[in-house]
N, C-alpha and C positions, 0 to 999 in steps of 0.2 A: 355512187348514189343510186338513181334509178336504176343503173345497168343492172344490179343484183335484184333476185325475186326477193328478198328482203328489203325491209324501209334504211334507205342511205342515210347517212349524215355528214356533214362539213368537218369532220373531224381534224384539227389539224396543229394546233395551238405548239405547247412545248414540248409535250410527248413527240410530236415531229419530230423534233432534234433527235429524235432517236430511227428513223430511217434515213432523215439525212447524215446521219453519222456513216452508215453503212457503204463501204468502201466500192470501189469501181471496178474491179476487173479479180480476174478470180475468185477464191470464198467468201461468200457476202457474210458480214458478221451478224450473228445474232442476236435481239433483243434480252436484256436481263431478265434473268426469271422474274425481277421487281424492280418497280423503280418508285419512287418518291415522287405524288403530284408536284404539278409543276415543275420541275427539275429535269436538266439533259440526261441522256443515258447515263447509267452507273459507269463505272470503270472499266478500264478493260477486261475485267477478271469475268465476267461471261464469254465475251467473246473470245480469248484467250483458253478456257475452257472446251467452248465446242471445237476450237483447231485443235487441241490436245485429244481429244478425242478422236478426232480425225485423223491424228498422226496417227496413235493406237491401232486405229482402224487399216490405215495403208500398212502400216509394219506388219498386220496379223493375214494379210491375204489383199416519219411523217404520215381519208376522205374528207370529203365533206359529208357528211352524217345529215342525211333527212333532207337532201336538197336535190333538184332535179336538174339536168342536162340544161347547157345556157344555151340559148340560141343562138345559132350561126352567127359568127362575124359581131356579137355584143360585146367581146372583152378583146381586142385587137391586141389589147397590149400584156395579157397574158404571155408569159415566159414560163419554161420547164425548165430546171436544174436536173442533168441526168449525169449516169454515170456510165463505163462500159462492161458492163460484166461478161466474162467467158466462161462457162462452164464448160467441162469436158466429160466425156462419159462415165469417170471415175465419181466426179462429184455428183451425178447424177446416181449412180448404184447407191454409194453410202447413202444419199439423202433418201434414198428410199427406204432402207432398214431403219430410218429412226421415225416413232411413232408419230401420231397426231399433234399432241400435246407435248410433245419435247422441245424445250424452247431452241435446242440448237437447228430442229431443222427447218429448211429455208425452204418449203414446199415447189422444189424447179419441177415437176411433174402437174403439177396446178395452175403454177403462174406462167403469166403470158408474157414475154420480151419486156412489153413496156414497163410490165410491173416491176419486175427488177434491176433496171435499170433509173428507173422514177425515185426521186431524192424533193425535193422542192418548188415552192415557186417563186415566180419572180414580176415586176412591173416593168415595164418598157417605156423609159420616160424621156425617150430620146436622143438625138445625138451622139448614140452606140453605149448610151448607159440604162443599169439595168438596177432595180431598189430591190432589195430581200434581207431577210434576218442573216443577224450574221453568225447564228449559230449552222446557217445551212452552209459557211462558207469556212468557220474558223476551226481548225484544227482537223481534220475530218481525217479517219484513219484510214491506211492503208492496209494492203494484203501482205499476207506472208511475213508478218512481221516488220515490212517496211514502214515509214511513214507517210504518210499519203500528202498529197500537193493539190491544192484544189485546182489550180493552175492545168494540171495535164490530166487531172483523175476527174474531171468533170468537165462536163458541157453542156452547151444551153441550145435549148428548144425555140424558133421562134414561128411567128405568121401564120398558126394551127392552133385550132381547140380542138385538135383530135391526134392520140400521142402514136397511132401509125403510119402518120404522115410524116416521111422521113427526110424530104428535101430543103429542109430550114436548121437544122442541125450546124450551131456554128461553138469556131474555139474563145477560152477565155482570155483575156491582153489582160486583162489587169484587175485586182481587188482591193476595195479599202473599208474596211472593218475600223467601226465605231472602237477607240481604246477602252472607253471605260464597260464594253463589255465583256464578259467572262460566265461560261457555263456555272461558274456557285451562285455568281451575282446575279445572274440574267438581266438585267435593266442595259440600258441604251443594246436593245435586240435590234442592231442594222448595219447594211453594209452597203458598198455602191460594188456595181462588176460592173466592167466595160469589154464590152463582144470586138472581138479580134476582128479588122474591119473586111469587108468583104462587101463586091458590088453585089450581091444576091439581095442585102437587104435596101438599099437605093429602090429596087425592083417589087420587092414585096411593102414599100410605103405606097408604089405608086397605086400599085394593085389593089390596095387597101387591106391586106392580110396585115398589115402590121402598123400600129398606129400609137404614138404615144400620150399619154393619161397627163392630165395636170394634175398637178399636186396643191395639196390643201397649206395653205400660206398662215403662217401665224395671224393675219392681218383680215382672214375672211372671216366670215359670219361664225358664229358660235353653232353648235349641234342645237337643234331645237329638242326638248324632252321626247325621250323614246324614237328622236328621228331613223326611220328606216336604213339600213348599210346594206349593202350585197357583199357577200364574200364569194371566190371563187376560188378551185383547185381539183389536182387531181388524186387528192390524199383518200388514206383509206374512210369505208362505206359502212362500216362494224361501228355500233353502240361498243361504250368500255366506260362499264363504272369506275366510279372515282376508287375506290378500293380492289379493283384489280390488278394483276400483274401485266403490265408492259411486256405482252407477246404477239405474236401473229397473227393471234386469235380474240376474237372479241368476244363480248361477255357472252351470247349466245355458244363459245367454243366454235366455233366456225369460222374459217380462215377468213383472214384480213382479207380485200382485194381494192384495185386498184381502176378506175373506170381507163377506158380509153375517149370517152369524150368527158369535156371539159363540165364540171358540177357547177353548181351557184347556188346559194341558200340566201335570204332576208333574215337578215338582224337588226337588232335594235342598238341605240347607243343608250350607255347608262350612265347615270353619276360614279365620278369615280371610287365614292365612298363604298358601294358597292363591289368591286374589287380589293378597295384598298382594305375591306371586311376578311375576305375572302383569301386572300394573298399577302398584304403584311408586308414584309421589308421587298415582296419581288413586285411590289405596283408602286411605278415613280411616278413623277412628273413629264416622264417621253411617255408613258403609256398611256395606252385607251380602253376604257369598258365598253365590252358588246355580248350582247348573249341574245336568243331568240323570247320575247316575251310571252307569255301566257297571259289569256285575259284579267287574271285575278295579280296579274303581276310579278307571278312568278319566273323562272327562268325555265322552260319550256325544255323536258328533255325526249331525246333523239333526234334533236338540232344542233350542230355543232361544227367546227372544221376540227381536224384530227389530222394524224403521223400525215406527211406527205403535203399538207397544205400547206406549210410554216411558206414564210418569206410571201408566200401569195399576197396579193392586192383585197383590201377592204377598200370599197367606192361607196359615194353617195351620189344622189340626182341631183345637178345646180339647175339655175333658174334655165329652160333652153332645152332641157332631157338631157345635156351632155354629163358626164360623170368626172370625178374627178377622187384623185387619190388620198386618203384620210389615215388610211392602216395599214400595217404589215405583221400579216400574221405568226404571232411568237408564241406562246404558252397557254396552258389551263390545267384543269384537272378534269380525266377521261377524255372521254369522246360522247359528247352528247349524253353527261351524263347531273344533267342538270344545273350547270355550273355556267355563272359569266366566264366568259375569255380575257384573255389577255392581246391585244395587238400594241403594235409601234405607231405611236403619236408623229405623223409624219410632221404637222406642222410643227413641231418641237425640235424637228431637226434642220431646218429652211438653211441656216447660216451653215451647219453643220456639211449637209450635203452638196452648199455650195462651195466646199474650200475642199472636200471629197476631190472632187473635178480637178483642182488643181494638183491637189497631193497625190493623185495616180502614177505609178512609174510601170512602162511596161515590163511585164513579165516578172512582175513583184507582188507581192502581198501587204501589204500598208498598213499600220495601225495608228489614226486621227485621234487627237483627242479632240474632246467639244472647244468652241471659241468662247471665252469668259463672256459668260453673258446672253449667249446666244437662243434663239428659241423663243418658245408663247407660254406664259405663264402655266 
């Protein structure tokens, strides 16, 4: 966001799913030269692509968009979803010889550690569980042809809004991904993760580096028109119109980046007509409309979350200034490029993510379906 001498934004929505896709150790996969608003990354056949190319080459010799830095110790319960990437100096030469504009390359001469290891985000809702989409968690590829495990190819960030602070770094126990999600269908975008338990964090509640969010209950107050929402993340900081290509680069062509401290942007809530306008079979009854207003009522572009937000926390202020959890960031079209958002209707999942809790098995991956019934209209 601010970090860059250009105007940041919240960028983060479903284009996300396409950094969080991007694999943890070794060759980080590349963005499709195009992808489809709204829609998770294309197929493997880019990525698939740039390692063919790469072999060639050895043979031959998820911001926030327009939002500023939050303030210390505001969003406690912000979680990072990371992964571990190695490069080695071989992947370093070749990334060199490929242009600006080539979507296979992964700019390691530019980016900074956190940025390439930076995948998602996540709420801290207590009791070693953690709320994010579950595109950031479901199916997520691996290097070298393997298939990837979210399980060991990812880890979580906690008790820091700033990503080079490396002493909260913990392992995943367990995942439970909503069933009736799938990358064609996007709806029901959530999952539960539970942090592999560890006294460090005992120590970072008491401290107050880490704190968990209440959640928005089918049973509370309804959004008031245009009620205010905060989003937060550490997703890329690049405008991307709605008819761009899904690269590293943002409409300006200027690399994507990644802040090291924690963004926040103000949005608004909207009817959901207004998405369901907009989006069509991918805006259900689990989702929520937000986008940042304009005076005349429009949707305000170079405000947005973008790649690298997804799963993050949407809060609103209850009576008291305390906040509490309403969204989780899934889908749109660009990045602040004039478009409502798509997030996860937390109250719509109340029943859902309390039978989560129970369906967890360690060191397993889970797929719930909803309870008949379940959830706020």
């Amino acid at each position: 966001m601010s970090a860059l001498p250009a105007p940041a934004t919240l960028a983060g929505l479903l284009a996300c799913a396409l950094v969080a896709a991007c694999g943890g150790t070794g060759t980080e996969s590349a963005p499709p030269a195009s992808a489809p608003a709204n829609s998770a990354p294309a197929s493997a056949g880019a990525p698939q692509s740039c390692a063919d190319r790469r072999a060639r080459h050895d043979e031959a010799g998820g911001r926030i968009v327009g939002g500023e830095p939050a303030r210390p110790g505001s969003a406690p319960w912000q979680v990072e979803i990371l992964s571990s990437p190695a490069y080695d100096e071989a992947d370093r030469a070749y990334d060199a010889t490929l242009a600006h504009e080539d979507p296979c390359k992964i700019h390691l001469a530019e980016r900074m550690p956190w940025e390439l290891a930076h995948k998602c985000g996540g709420a801290w809702i207590g009791g070693g569980w953690i709320v994010t989409a579950a595109h950031c968690v479901d199916n997520i590829p691996g290097f070298d042809g393997r298939e990837g495990n979210v399980l060991t190819d990812r880890r979580l960030r906690l008790g820091t809004q700033n990503l080079t602070v490396d002493d909260g770094l913990f392992a995943i126990d367990a995942v439970v991904i909503h069933a009736g999600y799938s990358r064609a269908r996007k709806l029901d975008d959530i999952a539960l993760v539970r942090v592999a338990g560890d006294p460090r964090i005992a120590g970072f509640e008491a401290a107050g580096r880490l704190a968990a969010v209440a959640l928005m209950g089918p049973g509370d107050r309804d959004f008031d028109p245009g009620e205010e929402l905060r989003v937060t993340g550490w997703g890329w900081m690049g405008q991307r119109n709605e008819g761009d290509a899904v690269t590293r680069l943002d409409s300006a062509r200027q690399l994507q980046r990644n802040p090291a401290d924690l963004q926040q942007l103000t949005l608004h809530h909207l009817p959901d007509a207004r998405c369901d306008e907009e989006y069509g079979a991918f805006f259900g009854p689990g989702a929520l409309c937000a986008g940042a207003l304009a005076a005349d009522g429009s949707i305000e572009a170079g405000k947005d979350s973008c790649q690298g937000d997804s799963g993050g926390p949407l809060t609103r202020e209850e009576d008291g200034g305390a906040r509490s959890l309403v969204g989780v960031v899934s889908g749109g079209k660009g990045c602040g490029a004039g478009k409502p958002a798509v997030y996860t209707r937390i109250a719509h999942y109340a029943q859902w993510l309390a039978d989560a809790r129970q369906a967890a098995i360690s060191g397993q991956v889970v797929r719930l379906p909803a309870t008949t019934g379940a959830g706020s209209p």
